[in-house]
N, C-alpha and C positions, 0 to 999 in steps of 0.2 A: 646313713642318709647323705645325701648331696649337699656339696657345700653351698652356697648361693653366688650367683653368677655374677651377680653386679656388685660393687663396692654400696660402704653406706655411707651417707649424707647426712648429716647431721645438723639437725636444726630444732625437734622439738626438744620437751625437757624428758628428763634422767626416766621418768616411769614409764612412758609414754612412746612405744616406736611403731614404725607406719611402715608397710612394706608394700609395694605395689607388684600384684600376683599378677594380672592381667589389663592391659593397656590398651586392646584392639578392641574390635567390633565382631559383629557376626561374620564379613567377610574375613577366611580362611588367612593366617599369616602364619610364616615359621618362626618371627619372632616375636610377636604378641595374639599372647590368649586374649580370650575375650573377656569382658570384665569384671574384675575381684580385685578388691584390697581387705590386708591384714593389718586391725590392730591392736597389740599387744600389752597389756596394761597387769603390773603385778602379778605376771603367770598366768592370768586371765587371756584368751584368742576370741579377738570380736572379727568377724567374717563379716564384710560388707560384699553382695552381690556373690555367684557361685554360677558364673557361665562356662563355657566350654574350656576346658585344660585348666580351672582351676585344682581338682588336688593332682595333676604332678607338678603343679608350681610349688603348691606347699611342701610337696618333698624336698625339691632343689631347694627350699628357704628353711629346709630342716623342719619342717612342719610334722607330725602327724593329722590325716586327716581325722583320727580318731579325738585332738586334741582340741578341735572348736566348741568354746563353749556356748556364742550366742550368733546369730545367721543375723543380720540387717539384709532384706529384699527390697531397693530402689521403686522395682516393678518386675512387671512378669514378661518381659519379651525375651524369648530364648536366650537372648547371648549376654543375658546378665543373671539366667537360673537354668541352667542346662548340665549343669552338673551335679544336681543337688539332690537328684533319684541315684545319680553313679557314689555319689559321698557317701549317701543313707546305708547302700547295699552294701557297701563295704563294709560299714558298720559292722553288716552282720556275719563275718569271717569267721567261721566256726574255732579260731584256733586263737583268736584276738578277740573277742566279741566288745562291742561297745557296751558299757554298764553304767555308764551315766545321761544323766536324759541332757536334751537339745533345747533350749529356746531359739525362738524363731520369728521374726517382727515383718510385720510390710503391713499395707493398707488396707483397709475396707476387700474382700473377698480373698484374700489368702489362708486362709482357713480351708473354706469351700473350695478353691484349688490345691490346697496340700491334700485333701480329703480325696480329689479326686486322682491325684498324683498316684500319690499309692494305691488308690483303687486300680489303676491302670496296669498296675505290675502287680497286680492278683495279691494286694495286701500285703504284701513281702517287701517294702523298703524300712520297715518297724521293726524289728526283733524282738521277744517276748523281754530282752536286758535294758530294755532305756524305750524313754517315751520322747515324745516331740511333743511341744506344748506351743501353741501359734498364739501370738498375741499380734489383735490389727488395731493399728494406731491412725492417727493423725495428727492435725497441727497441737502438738501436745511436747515435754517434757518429761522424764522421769529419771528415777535411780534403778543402776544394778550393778551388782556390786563394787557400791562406791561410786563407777563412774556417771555420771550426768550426761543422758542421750536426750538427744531433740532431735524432731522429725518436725515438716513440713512438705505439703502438698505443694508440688512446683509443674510448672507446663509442659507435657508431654504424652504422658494419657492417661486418665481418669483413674488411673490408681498409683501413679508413680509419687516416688518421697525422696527429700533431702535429710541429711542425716546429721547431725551434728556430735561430738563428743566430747567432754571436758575432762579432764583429770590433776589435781597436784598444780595447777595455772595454767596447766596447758588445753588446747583446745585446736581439731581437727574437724573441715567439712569435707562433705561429698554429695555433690552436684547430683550425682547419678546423671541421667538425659534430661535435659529441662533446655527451653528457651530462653528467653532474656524476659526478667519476670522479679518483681518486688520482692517474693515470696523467698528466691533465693538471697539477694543481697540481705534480707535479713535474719537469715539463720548463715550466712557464714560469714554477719558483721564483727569484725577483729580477731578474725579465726588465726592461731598463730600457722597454720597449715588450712589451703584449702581444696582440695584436688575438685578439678572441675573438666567436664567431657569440652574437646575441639574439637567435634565432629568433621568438619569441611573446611574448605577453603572460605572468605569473606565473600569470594566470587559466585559461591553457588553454596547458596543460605539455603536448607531446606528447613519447612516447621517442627517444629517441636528439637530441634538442636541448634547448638552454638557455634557459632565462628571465632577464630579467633580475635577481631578485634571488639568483639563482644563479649569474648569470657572476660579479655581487658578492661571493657566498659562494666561489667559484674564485681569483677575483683578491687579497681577502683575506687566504687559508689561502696565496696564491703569493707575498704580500707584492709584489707588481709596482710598477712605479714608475708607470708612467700605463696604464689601461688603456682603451683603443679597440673601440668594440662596432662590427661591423658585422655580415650576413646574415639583413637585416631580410625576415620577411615581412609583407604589408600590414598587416594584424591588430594589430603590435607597435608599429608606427608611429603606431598612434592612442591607446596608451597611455601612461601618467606614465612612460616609460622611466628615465629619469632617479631619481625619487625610489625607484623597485623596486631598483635598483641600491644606493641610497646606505642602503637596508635594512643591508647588509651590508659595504659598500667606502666608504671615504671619501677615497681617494685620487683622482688624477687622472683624469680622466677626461672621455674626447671621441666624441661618437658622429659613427662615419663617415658619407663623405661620396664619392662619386666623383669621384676627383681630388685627394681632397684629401692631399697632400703632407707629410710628419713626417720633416723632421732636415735 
């Protein structure tokens, strides 16, 4: 397997590490996929999001794609679930076959769209070795194993979630796409990590995504210990991102990178 590209950062605690697979948008880059993060918890692989190039990132981060054990889906707009029929099938490599089943979480009709997914490839993203099990959540809490996940409904479109995770003290959000919204500030209230989308420049605010000195207005009011921007589109990258940010947040603060690794 490939080594991983980027150095790690180290910030959350000892059980607990965050790898960030993909950073871009649906528009096309060489350097960032579109968006996925990995995280890692007692040999345990939580997949948040599986857009376009996420599993050869997981190879470069020494991944197997065979080795995710539970899927978190934000929402369903291609460039945060565009790889998740190309993961499936792979599953089923007659010489590797996957033999353990998949959970799989998102909101209100992800069911009925995974149902239709594989319908689409003629029933063939299952293989008769492992099942997929979809569970649709909302503004709710639970356990698996061991870790402590929260979702909440946040602004973007009527099925998208923010994700929360806890482990051992530690505690990790993800924004997924969301506007500036109560809903977020408190599920990623005192997150020791919070990765949240910068879609655009401050200049040119579109709905349902954030600018930077609004993620900083978010991370602020969430009091977050470092906060991590990624789901950059072009536009955003050529602006002062940084100092739009520091309008509002003066906390930590690291803008993603593909690959690049925290804790």
């Amino acid at each position: 397997m490939h080594a991983p590209l980027k150095a790690s950062y180290h910030e959350t605690k000892k059980h607990m590490q965050l790898t960030l697979l993909g950073t871009g948008t649906a528009v096309p880059s060489l350097i960032r996929s579109s968006s996925a993060y990995l995280v890692q918890v007692e040999g345990k692989n939580i997949l948040i999001d599986c857009g376009a190039g996420t599993i050869r990132r997981l190879l470069e981060a020494g991944i197997s794609y065979q080795d995710i054990d539970i899927m978190l889906i934000t929402h369903r707009h291609p460039d945060h679930i565009a790889d998740i029929a190309a993961l499936l099938f792979a599953c089923r490599y007659h010489a590797a076959p996957r033999r353990r089943d998949l959970a799989m979480v998102g909101a209100a009709g992800t069911r009925e769209f995974f149902r239709q997914l594989n319908e689409a490839f003629g029933g063939h993203l299952i293989s008769p070795h492992f099942d997929v099990t979809v569970h649709e959540v909302g503004e709710e809490a639970w356990s698996w194993q061991g870790v402590r996940l929260a979702a909440a409904p946040i602004r973007h479109t009527a099925h998208s979630l923010a994700y929360r995770m806890e482990y051992d003290g530690s505690s990790i959000a993800f924004s997924g796409d969301s506007d500036d919204c109560p809903e977020l500030v408190r599920l990623a209230d005192k997150a020791d990590v919070f990765v949240c989308e910068c879609a655009l420049p401050d200049e040119q605010k579109a709905p349902g995504h954030l600018t930077p000195s609004l993620v900083g207005k978010v991370a602020a009011e969430a009091d977050v210990g470092t906060l991590v921007l990624s789901h950059f589109y072009p536009e955003v990258e050529q602006a002062p991102i940084e100092s739009q940010v520091r309008k509002n947040y003066a906390g930590k603060l690291i803008l993603g990178t593909d690959l690049l690794r925290i804790g």
